[in-house]
C-alpha positions as CSV (number, residue, x, y, z in Angstrom):
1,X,-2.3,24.2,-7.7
2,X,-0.5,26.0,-10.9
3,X,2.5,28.0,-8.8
4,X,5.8,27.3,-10.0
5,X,8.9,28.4,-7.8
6,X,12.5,29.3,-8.8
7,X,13.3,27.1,-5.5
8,X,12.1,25.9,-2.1
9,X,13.6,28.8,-0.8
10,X,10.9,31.1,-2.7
11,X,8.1,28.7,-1.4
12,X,8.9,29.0,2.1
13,X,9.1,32.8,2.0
14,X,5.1,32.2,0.6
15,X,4.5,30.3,3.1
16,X,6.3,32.8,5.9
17,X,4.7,36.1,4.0
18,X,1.3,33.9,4.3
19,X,1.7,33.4,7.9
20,X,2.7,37.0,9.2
21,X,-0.1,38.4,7.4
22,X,-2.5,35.6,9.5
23,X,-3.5,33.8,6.5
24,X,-3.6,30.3,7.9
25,X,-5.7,29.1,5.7
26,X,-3.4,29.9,2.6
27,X,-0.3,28.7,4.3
28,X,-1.6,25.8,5.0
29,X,-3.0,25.1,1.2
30,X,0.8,26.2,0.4
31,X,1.7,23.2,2.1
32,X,-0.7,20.6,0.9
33,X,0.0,21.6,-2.8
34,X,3.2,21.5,-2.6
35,X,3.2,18.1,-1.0
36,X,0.8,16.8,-3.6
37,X,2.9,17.7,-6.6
38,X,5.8,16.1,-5.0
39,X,3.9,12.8,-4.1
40,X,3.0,12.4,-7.6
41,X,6.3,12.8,-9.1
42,X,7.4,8.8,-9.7
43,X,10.8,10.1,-10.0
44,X,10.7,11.6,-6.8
45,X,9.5,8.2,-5.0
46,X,11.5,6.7,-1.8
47,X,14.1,9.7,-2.2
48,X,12.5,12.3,-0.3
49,X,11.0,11.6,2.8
50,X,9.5,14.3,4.6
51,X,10.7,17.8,5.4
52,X,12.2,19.3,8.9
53,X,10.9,23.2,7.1
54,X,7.4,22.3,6.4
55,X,6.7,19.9,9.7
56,X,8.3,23.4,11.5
57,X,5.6,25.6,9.7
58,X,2.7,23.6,10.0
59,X,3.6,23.7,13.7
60,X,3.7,27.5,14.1
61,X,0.8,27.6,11.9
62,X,-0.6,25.0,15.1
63,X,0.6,27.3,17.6
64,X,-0.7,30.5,16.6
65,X,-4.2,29.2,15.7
66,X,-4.2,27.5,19.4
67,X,-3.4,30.8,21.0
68,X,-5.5,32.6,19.1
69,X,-8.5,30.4,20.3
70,X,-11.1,30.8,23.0
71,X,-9.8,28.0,25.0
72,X,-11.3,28.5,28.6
73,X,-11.2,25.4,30.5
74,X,-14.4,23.1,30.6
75,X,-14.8,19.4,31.5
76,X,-14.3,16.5,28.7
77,X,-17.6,16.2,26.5
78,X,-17.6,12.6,27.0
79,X,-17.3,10.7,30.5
80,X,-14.1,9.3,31.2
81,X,-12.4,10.3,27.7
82,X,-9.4,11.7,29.5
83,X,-8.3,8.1,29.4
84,X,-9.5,7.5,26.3
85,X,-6.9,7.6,23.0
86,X,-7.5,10.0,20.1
87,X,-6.5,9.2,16.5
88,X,-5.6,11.8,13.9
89,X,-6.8,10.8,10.3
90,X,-7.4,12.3,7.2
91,X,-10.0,9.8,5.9
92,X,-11.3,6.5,6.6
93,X,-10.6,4.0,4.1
94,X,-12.3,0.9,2.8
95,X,-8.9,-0.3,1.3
96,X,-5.8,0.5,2.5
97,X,-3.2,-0.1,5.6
98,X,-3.5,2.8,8.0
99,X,-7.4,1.9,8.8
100,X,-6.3,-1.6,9.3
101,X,-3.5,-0.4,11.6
102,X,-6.1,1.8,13.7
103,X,-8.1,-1.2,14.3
104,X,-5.2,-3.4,15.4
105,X,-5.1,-0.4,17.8
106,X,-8.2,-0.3,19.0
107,X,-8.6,-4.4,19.2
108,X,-5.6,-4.8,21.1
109,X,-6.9,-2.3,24.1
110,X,-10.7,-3.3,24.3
111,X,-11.3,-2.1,27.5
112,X,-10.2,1.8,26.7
113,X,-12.1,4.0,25.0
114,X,-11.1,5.5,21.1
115,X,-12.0,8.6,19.1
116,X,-11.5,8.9,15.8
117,X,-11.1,12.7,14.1
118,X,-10.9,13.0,10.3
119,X,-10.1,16.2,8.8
120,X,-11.5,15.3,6.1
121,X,-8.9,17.2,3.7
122,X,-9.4,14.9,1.0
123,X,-12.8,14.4,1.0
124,X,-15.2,12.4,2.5
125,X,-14.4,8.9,4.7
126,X,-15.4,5.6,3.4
127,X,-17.9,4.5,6.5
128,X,-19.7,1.3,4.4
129,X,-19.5,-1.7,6.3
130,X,-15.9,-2.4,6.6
131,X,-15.5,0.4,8.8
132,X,-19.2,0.3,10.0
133,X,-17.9,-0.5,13.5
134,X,-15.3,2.4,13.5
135,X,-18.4,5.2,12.5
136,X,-21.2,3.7,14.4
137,X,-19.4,3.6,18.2
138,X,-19.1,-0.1,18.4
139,X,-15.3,0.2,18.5
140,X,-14.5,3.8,18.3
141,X,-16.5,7.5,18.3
142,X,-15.7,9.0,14.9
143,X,-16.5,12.7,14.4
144,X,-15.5,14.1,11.1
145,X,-14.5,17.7,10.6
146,X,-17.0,20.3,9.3
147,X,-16.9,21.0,5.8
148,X,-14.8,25.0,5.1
149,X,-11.4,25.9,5.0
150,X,-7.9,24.6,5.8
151,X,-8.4,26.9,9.0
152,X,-11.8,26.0,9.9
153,X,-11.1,22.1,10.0
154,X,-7.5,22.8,12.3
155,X,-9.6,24.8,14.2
156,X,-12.4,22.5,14.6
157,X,-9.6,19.6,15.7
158,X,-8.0,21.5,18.4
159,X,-11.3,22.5,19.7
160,X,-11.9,18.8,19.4
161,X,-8.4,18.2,21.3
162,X,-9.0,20.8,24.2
163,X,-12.7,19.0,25.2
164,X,-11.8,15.1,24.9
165,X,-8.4,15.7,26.5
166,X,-6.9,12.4,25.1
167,X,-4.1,10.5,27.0
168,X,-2.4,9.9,23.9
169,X,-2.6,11.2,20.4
170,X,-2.0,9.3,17.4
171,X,-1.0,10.8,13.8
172,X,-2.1,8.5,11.0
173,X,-2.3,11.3,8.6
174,X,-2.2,11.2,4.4
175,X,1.3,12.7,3.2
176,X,-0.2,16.0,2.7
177,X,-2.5,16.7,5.4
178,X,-0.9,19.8,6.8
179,X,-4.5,20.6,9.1
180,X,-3.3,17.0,11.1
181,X,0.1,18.0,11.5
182,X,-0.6,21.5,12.5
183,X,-3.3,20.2,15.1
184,X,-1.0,18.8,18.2
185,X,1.3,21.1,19.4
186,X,4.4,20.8,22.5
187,X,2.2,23.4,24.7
188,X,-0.8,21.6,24.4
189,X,1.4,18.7,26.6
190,X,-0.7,15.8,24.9
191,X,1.5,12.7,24.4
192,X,1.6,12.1,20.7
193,X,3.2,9.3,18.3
194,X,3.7,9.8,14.9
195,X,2.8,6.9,13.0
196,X,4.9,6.6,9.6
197,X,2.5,4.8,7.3
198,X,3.4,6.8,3.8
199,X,7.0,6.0,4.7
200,X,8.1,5.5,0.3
201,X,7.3,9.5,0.0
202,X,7.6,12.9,1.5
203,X,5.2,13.1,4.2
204,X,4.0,15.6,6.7
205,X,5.1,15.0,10.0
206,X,7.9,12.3,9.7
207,X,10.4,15.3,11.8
208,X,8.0,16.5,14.5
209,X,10.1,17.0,17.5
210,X,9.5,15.7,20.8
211,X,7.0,12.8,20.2
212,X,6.8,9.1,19.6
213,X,7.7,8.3,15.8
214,X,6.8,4.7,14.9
215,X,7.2,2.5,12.2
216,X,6.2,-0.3,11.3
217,X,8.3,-2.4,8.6
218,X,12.4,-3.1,9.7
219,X,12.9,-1.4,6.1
220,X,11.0,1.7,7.1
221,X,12.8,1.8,10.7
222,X,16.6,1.5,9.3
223,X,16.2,4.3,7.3
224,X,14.3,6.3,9.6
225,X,16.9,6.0,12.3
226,X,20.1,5.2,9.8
227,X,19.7,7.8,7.3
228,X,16.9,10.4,8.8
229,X,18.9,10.0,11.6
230,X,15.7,9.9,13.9
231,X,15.0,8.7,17.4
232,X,12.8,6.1,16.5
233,X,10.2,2.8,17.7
234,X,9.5,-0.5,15.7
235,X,6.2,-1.8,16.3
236,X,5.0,-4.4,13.7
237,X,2.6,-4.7,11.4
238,X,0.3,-7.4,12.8
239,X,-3.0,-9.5,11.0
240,X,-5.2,-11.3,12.7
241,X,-4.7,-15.6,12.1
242,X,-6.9,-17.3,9.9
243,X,-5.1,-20.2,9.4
244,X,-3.2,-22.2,7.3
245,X,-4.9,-25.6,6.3
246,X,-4.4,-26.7,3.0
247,X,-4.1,-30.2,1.4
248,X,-1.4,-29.4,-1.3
249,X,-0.1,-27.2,-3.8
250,X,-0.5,-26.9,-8.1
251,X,-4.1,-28.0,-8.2
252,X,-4.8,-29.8,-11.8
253,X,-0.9,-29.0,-12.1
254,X,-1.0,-25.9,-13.0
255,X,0.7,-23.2,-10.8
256,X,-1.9,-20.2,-9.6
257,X,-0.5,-16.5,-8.8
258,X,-1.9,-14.1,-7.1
259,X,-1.4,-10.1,-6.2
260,X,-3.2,-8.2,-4.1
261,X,-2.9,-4.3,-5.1
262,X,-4.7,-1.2,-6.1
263,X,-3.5,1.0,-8.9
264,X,-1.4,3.1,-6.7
265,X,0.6,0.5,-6.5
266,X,1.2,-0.8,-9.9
267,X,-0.1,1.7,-12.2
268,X,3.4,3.9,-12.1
269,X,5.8,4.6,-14.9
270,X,8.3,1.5,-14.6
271,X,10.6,-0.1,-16.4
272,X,8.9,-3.2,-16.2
273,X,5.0,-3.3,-16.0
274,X,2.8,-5.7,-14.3
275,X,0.4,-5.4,-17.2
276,X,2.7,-6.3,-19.3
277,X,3.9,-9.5,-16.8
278,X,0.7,-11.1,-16.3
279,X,-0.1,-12.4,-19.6
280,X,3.7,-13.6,-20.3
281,X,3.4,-15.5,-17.1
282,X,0.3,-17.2,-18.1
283,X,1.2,-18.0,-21.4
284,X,4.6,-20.0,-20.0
285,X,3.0,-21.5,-16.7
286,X,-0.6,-22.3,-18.3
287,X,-1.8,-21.6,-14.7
288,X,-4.2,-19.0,-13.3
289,X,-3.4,-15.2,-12.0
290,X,-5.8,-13.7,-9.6
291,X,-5.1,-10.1,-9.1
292,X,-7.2,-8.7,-5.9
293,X,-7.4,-4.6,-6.0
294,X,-9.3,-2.5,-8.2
295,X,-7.4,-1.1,-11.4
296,X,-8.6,1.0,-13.8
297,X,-10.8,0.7,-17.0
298,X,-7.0,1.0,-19.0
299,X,-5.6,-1.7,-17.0
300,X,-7.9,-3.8,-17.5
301,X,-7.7,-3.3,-21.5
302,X,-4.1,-3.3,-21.2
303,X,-4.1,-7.1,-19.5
304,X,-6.9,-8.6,-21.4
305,X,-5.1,-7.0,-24.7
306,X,-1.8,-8.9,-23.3
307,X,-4.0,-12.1,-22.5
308,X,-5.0,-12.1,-26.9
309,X,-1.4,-11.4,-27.7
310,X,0.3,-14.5,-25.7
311,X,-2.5,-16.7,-26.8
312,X,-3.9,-17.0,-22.7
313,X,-7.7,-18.2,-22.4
314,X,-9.3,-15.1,-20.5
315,X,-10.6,-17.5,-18.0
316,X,-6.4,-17.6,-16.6
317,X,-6.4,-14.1,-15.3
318,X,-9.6,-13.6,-12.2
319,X,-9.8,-10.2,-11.5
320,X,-11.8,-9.7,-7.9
321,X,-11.7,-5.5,-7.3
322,X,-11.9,-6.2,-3.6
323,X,-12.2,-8.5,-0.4
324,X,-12.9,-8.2,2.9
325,X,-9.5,-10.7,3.3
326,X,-6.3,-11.3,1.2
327,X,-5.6,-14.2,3.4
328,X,-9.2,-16.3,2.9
329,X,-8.8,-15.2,-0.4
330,X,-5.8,-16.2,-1.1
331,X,-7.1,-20.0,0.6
332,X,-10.3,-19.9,-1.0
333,X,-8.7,-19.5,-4.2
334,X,-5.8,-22.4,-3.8
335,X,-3.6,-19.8,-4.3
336,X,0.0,-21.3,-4.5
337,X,2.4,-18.2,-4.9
338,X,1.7,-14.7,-3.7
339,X,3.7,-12.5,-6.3
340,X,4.2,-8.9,-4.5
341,X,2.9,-5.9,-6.4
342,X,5.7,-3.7,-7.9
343,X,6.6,-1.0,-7.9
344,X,5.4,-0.3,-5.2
345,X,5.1,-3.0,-2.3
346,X,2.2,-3.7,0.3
347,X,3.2,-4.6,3.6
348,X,0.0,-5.7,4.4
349,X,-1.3,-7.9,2.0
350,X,2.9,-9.6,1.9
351,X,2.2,-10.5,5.5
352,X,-1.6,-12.0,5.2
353,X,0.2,-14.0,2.0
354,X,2.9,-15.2,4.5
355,X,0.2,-16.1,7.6
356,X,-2.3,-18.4,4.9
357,X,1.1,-20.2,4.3
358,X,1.5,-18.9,0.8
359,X,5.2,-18.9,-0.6
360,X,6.2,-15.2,-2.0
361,X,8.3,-14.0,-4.6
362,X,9.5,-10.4,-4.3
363,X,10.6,-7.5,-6.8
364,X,13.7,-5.9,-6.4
365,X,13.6,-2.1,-7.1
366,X,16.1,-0.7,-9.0
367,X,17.1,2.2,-7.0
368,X,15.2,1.6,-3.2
369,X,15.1,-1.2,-1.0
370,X,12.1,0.4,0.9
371,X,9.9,0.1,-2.6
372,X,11.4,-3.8,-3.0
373,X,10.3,-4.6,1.0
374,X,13.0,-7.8,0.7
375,X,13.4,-7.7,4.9
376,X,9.3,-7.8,5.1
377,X,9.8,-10.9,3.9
378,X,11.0,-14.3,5.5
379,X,14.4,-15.2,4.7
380,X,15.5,-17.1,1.8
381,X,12.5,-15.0,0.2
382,X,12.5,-16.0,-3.4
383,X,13.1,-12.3,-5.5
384,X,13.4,-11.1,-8.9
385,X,14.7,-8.2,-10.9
386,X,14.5,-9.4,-14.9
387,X,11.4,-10.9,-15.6
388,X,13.2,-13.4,-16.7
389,X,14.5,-14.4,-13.3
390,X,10.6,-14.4,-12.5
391,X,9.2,-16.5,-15.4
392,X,11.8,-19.1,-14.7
393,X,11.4,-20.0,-11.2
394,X,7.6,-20.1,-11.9
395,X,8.0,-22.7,-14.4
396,X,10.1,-24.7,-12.5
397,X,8.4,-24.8,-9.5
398,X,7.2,-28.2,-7.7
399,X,5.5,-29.0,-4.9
400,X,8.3,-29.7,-2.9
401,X,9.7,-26.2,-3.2
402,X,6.3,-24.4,-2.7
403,X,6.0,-26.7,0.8
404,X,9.4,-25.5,2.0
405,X,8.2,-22.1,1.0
406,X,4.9,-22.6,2.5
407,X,6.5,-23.6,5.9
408,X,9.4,-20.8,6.3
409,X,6.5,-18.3,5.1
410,X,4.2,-19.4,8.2
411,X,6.9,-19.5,10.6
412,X,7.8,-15.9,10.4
413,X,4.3,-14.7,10.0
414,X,4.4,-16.6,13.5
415,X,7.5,-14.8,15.0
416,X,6.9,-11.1,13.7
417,X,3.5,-10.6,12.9
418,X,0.9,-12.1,15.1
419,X,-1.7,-9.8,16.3
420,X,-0.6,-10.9,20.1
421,X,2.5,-9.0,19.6
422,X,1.1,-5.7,18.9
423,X,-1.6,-6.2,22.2
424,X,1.7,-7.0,24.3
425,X,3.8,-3.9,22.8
426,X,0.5,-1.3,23.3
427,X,-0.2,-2.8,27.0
428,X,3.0,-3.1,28.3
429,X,2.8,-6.0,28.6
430,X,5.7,-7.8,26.2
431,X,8.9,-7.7,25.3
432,X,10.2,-5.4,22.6
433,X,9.4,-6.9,19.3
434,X,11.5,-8.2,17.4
435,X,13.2,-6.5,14.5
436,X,13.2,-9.1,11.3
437,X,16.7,-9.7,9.6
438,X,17.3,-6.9,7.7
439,X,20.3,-8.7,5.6
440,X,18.4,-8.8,2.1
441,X,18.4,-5.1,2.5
442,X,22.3,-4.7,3.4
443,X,22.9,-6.4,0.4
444,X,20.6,-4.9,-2.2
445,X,22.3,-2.6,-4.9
446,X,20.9,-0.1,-7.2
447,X,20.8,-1.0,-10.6
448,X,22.4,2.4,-11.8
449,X,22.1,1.1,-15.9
450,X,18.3,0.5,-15.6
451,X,17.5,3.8,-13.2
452,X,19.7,6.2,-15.6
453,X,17.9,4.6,-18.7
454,X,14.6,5.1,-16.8
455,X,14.7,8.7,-15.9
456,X,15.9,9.4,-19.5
457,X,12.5,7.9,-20.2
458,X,10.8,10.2,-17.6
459,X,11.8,13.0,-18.1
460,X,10.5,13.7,-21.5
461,X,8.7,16.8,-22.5
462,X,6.2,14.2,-23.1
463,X,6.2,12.4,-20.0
464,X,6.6,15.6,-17.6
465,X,3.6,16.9,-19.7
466,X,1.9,13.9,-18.8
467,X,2.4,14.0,-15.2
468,X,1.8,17.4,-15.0
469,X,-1.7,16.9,-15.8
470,X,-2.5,13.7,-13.9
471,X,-1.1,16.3,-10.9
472,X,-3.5,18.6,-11.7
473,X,-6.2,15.9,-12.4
474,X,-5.5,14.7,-8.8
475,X,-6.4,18.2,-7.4
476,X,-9.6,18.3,-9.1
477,X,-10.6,15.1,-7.8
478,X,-10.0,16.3,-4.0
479,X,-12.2,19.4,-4.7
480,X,-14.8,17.6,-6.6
481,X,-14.8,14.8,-3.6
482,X,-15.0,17.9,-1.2
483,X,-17.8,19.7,-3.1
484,X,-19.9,16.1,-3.3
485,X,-19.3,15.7,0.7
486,X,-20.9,19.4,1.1
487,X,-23.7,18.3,-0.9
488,X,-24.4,14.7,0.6
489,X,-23.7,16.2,4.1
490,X,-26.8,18.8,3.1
491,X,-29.0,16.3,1.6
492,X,-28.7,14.2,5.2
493,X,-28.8,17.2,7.6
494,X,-32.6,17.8,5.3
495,X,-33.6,14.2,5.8
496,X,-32.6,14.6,9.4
């Protein structure tokens, strides 16, 4: 967690020295802390992707602990699971895309049968009642690894791998889980896709050779294939329809926002800040902002503090820490423009906004079209860069403009994102889908002025001090999350 390294050079040779001494387990922690410091660099965000030396080294780690195991032939634990499909995780999530994704998978091949394996690397998986059907065997088995070391849990997986004998394999690993990426290797000859869900930061497995990379945005696919130069497969993001009825738009008048995002997404060292937005919004448009997503207990002063300084009535701004869906949400609520969390973007949430018929207004990043996610979008996509650009298309908004919106927003949720296309793609059954103009992103350009100014800003002593301890912050977390699994684990294997 504290190493420091003259070069990446000096960290491989750890890594190597690690290895040829057969300590797996300290390789493999190598790995994962050195991911995890880069992850939370903001600087370091949607330039650096993954890494062709680490995915190589958590594959040799993969390979030597497979050999090295007892792995005499014996039939499947479960009847019939050699058709069945295995997916990779490191946790379940309550919030979150990838868990969303697996269930898109799972829905759109009922008649198959699913396993789920979680390493478990950072700590425990949310199994409450949004994923009650993925831990309790309605849709899926889910076995979790055993609580130990890096080794133990990759250990524990292939053994897992050799006795279900999957058809398939899918990797929906976090960016740093170096036990998922080590677990499936060529001589095992299990068909495996590598699903690219942390795609705006180095992640762990995005150069595995010889199996299935996918992902799942056009943004996300150019630059895999484009720049990465990898041989690669689009296969949407899909939500299930809810609908789109709604009567009309600016209810009493007044216009009412909404983002859907967790902090991850818009707690991040920016050069504009969408706790600072908010309340500036309200103040001009008199309307109301819901923000969906849990923030923290700063946040939260930071926007009500903003709501006292522009003079906004605290009623204005709903904060709702979580739904079971954006899109009823967003209906429920009368929602009239979905604003799209920046920095960072959520593919997710933009495309449930676009399927309720909600018009959107996007950010432009400064340096990455990735983070702005302008071809996610449908085209003629209203987007911003100055919050000026922002306030004044708010205020002049009518309900003319938010039908048109309302209608080109629903049409391409029809086109791309329908959860038809995904069951057609998985079974075989359809045509390849389609990839979404990708234009917006041809033309984007980096605004050099802002990002040189912005770095300046970041790379204080101050601000690397600060960073460096919300790295190490993030490390304790993990163990303490590990340390509370062992003991809730314990406390249900006594009441068992």
């Amino acid at each position: 967690m504290f190493a420091r390294y003259k070069s990446f050079s000096d960290l491989v040779d750890c890594i190597d020295a690690s290895i040829d001494k057969k300590d797996f387990d300290a390789a493999l922690r190598l790995i994962q802390d050195w991911v995890e410091n880069v992850i939370s660099e903001p600087v370091l965000a949607a330039q650096v992707y993954g890494s062709k030396e680490l995915d190589w080294r958590c594959q040799r780690i993969g390979l030597l602990s497979w050999q090295s195991m007892d792995v005499l032939s014996r039939e499947p634990d479960l009847e019939g699971t050699r058709d069945c499909n295995l997916y990779i995780v490191t946790k379940l999530q309550t919030s979150g895309g990838h868990t969303k994704v697996i269930k898109d998978f799972i829905a759109a091949r009922p008649d198959e049968k699913h396993v789920i394996c979680s390493t478990e690397l950072l700590g425990p998986s949310e199994l409450g009642t949004v994923n009650a059907g993925l831990a309790n065997g309605e849709l899926a088995v889910f076995e979790a690894a055993p609580d130990g070391s890096h080794l133990s849990r990759l250990r524990w997986l292939q053994a897992r791998l050799k006795r279900i004998a999957p058809k398939r394999v899918y990797l929906f690993n976090h960016h740093q889980d170096s036990v998922a990426v080590a677990a499936v290797v060529p001589e095992m000859e299990i068909a495996t896709t590598f699903y690219h869900h942390g795609d705006h930061h180095l992640c762990l497995g995005v150069f595995l050779p010889g199996i299935e990379h996918v992902d799942p945005h056009p943004m996300g696919f150019c630059n895999c294939r484009d720049v990465l130069k990898i041989d690669n497969t689009f296969i949407p993001l899909v939500v299930a329809d809810r609908g789109a009825t709604r009567s009309g738009f600016l209810d009493n008048g007044r216009l009412t926002t909404c983002t859907a995002a967790r902090s991850n997404k818009i707690e991040i060292p920016y050069y504009v800040n969408y706790l600072d937005v908010v309340p500036e919004l309200l103040s001009r448009t008199g309307g109301r902002h819901i923000h969906i997503g849990r923030l923290t207990p700063w946040a939260l002063y930071r926007l009500r503090r903003g709501l006292r300084k522009h003079g906004v009535d605290r009623q204005q701004f709903i904060y709702v820490p979580w739904v079971s869906s954006v899109w009823q949400a967003l209906l429920e609520h009368k929602v009239d423009l979905y604003i799209a969390s920046f920095p960072y973007g959520g593919g997710l949430t933009l495309i449930e906004a676009m399927g309720a018929g909600v018009p959107v207004a996007l950010h432009r990043h400064m340096y990455s079209h990735i983070l702005s996610g302008l071809s996610l979008g449908y085209p003629g996509a209203f987007s911003w860069h100055r919050t000026g650009e922002l306030f004044e298309y708010c205020e002049a908004l009518d309900s003319h403009a938010l039908f048109v919106g309302a209608k080109q927003a629903r049409q391409h949720y029809e086109r791309f994102h329908r959860s038809e296309l995904l069951s057609g793609v998985l079974n075989g059954s359809g045509l390849a889908p389609l990839l979404p103009c990708v234009e917006a992103d041809k033309a984007f350009q980096v605004d050099t002025d802002e990002w040189a100014q912005w770095l300046r800003n970041n790379l204080t002593f101050k601000s690397l001090l600060y960073r460096r301890a919300f790295s190490i912050l993030k490390s304790i977390r993990r163990n303490m999350l590990g340390l509370s699994a062992i003991v809730i684990r314990k406390k249900n294997g006594k009441k068992a």
